[in-house]
Residue, then its C-alpha position, 0 to 999 in steps of 0.5 A: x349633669x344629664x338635663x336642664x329643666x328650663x322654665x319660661x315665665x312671662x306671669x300669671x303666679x298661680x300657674x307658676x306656683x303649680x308649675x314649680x310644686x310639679x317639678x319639685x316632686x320629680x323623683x332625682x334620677x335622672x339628675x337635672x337643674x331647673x333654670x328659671x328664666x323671669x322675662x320681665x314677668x309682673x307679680x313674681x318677685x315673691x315668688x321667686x325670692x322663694x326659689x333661691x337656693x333650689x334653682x337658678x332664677x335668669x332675669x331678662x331686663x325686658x320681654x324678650x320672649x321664649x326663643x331669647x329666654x330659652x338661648x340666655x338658659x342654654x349658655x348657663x346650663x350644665x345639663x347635656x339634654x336641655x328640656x324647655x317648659x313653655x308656658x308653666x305647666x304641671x308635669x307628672x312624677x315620671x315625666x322628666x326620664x323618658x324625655x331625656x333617655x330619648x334624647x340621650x340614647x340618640x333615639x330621637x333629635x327632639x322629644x316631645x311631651x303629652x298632654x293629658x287629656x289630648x294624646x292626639x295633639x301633634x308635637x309642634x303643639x306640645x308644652x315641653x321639648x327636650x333636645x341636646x343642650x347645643x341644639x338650642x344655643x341658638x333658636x329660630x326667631x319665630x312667635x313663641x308658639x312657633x319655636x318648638x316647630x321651627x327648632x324640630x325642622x332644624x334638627x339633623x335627626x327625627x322628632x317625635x312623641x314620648x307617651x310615658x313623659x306627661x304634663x298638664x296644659x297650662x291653665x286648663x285648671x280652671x273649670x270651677x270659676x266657670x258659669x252655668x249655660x245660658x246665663x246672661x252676662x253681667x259683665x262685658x270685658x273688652x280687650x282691645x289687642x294687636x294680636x289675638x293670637x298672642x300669648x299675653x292675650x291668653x294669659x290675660x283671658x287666664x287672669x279672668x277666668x281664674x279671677x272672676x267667678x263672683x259674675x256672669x261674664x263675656x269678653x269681647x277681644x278686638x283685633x285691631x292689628x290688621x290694619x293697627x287702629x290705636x285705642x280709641x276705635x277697638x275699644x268704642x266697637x267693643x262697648x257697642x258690642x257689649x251685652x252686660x249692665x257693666x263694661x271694663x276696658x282691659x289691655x291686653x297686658x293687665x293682670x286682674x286678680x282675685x277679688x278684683x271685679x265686685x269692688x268696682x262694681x259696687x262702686x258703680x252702684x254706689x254712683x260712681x261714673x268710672x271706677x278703676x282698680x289699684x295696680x300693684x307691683x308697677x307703675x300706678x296713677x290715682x287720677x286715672x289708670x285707665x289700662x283697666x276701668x270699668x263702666x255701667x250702662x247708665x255712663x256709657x249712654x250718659x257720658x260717650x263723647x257722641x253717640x255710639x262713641x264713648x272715647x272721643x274718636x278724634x283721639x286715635x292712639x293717645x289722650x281719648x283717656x285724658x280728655x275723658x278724665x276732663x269731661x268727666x272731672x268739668x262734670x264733677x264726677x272724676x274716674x275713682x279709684x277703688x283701693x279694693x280692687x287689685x291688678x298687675x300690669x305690664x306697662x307700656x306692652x301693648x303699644x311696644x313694637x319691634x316693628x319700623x312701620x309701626x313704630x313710626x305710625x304710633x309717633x306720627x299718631x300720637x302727634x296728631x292726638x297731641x294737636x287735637x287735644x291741645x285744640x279741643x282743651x286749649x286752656x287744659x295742662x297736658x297730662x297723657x295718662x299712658x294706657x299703654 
């Protein structure tokens, strides 16, 4: 076997559906396997129940991002150049040849490949790498946009571009879902996130641009992770910065598909205070999945819990939800549920950390949310709804 073609996913079907059409037309020299690695992506299993037989489908149980993925398809490869795909692209016919002859011939430890319509970006920022299958046994334990760069300064031997392997940058497909300059928002899409930067970040901004067509539309992303704030304080500075008659709160791990925003907004129209979407494929509440909501302006000035404030600010990481959910209830205007409108969600990502310090500070957080909301509704049976 000359090379193993390794597939990194975290989500986004579309993209991945244009991934595997790409690869499924490369020529069979030079001959290659395509490994799959599923870290624990939302809104796949579809897809790849329909890849089986053709290539070898790797489940990590949870997110362990590229640098673990692409070492769980080293140990199974049985190619001897492996070449790792990061973030699904859409490679050309003959991208797969000069990558490994490079890689083979000795010309070059590590073989990058270009990306259309940006010939002069630097290799570190490329999609694809290809290196000998051994070199990647065991990778760096670096941010995912990093391994590529990390892995070609371990290298003994030179890296280096190859013009004639070609691909497509993951998402760029996405002109036509794009509005006309200078029109005004009718949408307001706040994304409260510890790391702007990420890469669940871009694929959620993705997930909009692919899914929202139908509104004039701004995000707002808040970066709330230096120092970690919780939820409550992003989420109230990113509605005080809205523009749009309506406003959704999204994590930054939600999935927002096709059709997803004019149910909710029609339900708003209609009377609603707070509309939210029906999860599929995971974890779902109907009293309040409040991972995803939607607001008008008239709610956001009628129902905040002070002015300028719409979440109560003495609820930091936990329960600003619940005791939404219960003022809005004692109103007799519940959060409502639109069977219409479909996300995915990657539940608990956006408050799971590695990280000691962090983790510690979310316990000591939650605990005094617990206290303040147990003081505020002392006659109220606790029921977080988790947003996390």
């Amino acid at each position: 076997m000359r090379a193993t073609v390794v597939v990194h996913l975290q989500g986004g079907p579309e993209q991945a559906l244009r991934c595997f059409e790409s690869l499924a037309m490369l020529p069979p020299e030079p001959e290659h396997e395509v490994i799959v690695v599923d870290d624990a992506s939302v809104g796949l299993d579809d897809l790849l129940a329909r890849l089986e037989g053709d290539v070898k489908v790797v489940v990590m149980p949870q997110r362990a991002g590229f640098a673990k993925s692409v070492e769980r398809a080293a140990a199974e490869a049985e190619g001897d150049v492996l070449v790792m795909l990061r973030g699904a692209p859409e490679v050309a016919h003959g991208w797969l040849a000069p990558l490994v002859e490079a890689v083979a011939s000795g010309r070059l430890a590590a073989a990058a490949s270009v990306t259309a319509g940006d010939p002069g970006a630097h290799l570190v920022s490329a999609y694809a790498l290809a290196v000998a299958r051994g070199a990647a046994s065991t990778l760096p334990s670096v941010p995912d946009e990093h391994v590529f760069s990390a892995l070609c300064i371990g290298l003994e031997g030179r890296a280096g571009q190859v013009p004639g392997s070609t691909l497509v940058a993951p998402g760029s497909r996405m002109g036509a879902a794009r509005r006309a300059p200078g029109e005004e928002p009718e949408l307001t899409i706040v994304i409260p996130t510890l790391d702007a930067a990420s890469e669940r970040v871009r694929a959620c901004i993705t997930a909009i641009h692919r899914a929202t067509p139908e509104a004039p539309y701004e995000i707002v992303v808040v970066d709330n992770g230096s120092p970690p704030q919780g939820f409550t304080a992003p989420v109230n500075s990113g509605l005080r910065a809205a523009r749009g008659r309506y406003a959704v709160v999204l994590n930054d791990d939600v999935e927002v598909l096709p059709g997803w925003w004019p149910p909710l907004h029609e339900a708003l129209d209609a009377g609603a205070a707070v509309t939210f979407p029906v999860t599929i494929d995971g974890a779902m509440r109907t009293d309040f999945a409040a991972w995803c909501f939607a607001v008008s302006r008239e709610t956001l000035e009628r129902y905040g819990a002070e002015p300028g404030e719409f979440f109560d600010p003495r609820f930091c990481v936990w329960y600003q939800d619940t005791d939404l959910l219960a003022r809005l209830s004692a109103a007799g205007i519940p959060p409502l549920c639109v069977d219409r409108s479909q996300i995915r969600h990657g539940l608990s990502e956006t408050v799971a950390s590695d990280d000691p310090e962090l983790k510690a500070w979310i316990a000591e957080t939650v605990a005094r949310d617990r206290e303040a909301f147990v003081a505020k509704h002392p006659d109220m049976q606790l029921t977080r709804v988790a947003i996390g």
